[in-house]
C-alpha positions as CSV (number, residue, x, y, z in Angstrom):
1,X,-13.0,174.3,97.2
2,X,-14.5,175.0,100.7
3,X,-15.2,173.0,103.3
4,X,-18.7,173.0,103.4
5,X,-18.5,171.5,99.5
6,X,-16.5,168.9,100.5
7,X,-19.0,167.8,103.4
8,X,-21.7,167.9,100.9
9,X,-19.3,165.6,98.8
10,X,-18.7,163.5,101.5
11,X,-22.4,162.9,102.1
12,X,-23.0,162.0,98.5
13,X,-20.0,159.5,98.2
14,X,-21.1,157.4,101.3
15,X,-24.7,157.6,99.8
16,X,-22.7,155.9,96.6
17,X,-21.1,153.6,98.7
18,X,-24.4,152.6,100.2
19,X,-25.7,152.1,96.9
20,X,-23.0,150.1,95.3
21,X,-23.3,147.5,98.5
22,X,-26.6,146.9,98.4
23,X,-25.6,146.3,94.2
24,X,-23.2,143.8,95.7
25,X,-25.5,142.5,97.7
26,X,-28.1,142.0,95.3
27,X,-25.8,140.7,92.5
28,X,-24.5,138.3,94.6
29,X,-28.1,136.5,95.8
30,X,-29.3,136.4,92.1
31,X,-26.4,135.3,90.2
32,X,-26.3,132.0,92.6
33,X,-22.3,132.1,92.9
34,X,-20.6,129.8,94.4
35,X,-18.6,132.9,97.3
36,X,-21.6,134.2,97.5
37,X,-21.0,134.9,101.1
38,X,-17.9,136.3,100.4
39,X,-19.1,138.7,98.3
40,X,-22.3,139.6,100.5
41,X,-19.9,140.1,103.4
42,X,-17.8,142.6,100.9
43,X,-21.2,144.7,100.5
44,X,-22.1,144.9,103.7
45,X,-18.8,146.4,104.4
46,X,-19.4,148.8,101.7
47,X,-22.8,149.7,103.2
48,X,-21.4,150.3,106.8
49,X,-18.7,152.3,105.6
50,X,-21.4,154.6,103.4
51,X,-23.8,154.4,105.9
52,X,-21.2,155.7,108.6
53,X,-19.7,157.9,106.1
54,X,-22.8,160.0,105.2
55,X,-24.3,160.2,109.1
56,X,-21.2,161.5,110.6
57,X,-20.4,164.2,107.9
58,X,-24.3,165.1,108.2
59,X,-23.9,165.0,111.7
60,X,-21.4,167.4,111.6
61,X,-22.4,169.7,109.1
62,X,-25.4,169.9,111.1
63,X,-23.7,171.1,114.0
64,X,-21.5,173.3,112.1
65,X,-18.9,171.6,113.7
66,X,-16.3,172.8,111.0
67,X,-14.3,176.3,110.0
68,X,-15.5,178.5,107.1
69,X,-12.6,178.9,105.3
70,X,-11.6,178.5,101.6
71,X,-8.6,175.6,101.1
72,X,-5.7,177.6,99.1
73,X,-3.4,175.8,97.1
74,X,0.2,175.3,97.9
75,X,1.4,178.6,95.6
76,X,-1.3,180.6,97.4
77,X,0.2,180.0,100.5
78,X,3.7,180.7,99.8
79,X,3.5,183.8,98.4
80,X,1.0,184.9,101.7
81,X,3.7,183.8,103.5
82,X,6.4,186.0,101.7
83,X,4.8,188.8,101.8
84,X,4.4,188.9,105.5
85,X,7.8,188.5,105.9
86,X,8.3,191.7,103.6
């Protein structure tokens, strides 16, 4: 997987993250609980966490602010490696 799929991925898990706060959040108010707080406070941190999640990957996709390479997986690499020392 590249890294320009994984920023998209990024992106799309804080906007999840965002979305399952503001759930929380929701949940919370209607269902009259007695930690309501609690669990408000719980969501919010899930929405900050999204919400900072998301800009600062977008921010930096944006910029380009990342290399262009393809991610190899560990038995890729060692046999790269043996055969430059061939």
């Amino acid at each position: 997987m590249n890294i320009k799929t994984r920023l998209y991925l990024r992106i799309i898990i804080g906007a999840y993250l965002v979305y399952l706060g503001a759930t929380v959040i929701r949940g919370a108010v209607t269902d009259k609980i007695s930690h309501a707080f609690l669990v408000a406070s719980a969501g919010a941190v899930f929405i900050v966490f999204g919400v900072c999640m998301a800009v600062l990957t977008a921010r930096r996709l944006y910029k380009g602010d990342y290399e262009e390479t393809d991610l190899k997986e560990d038995g890729d690499e060692e046999e790269e490696n043996t055969d430059k020392l061939e």
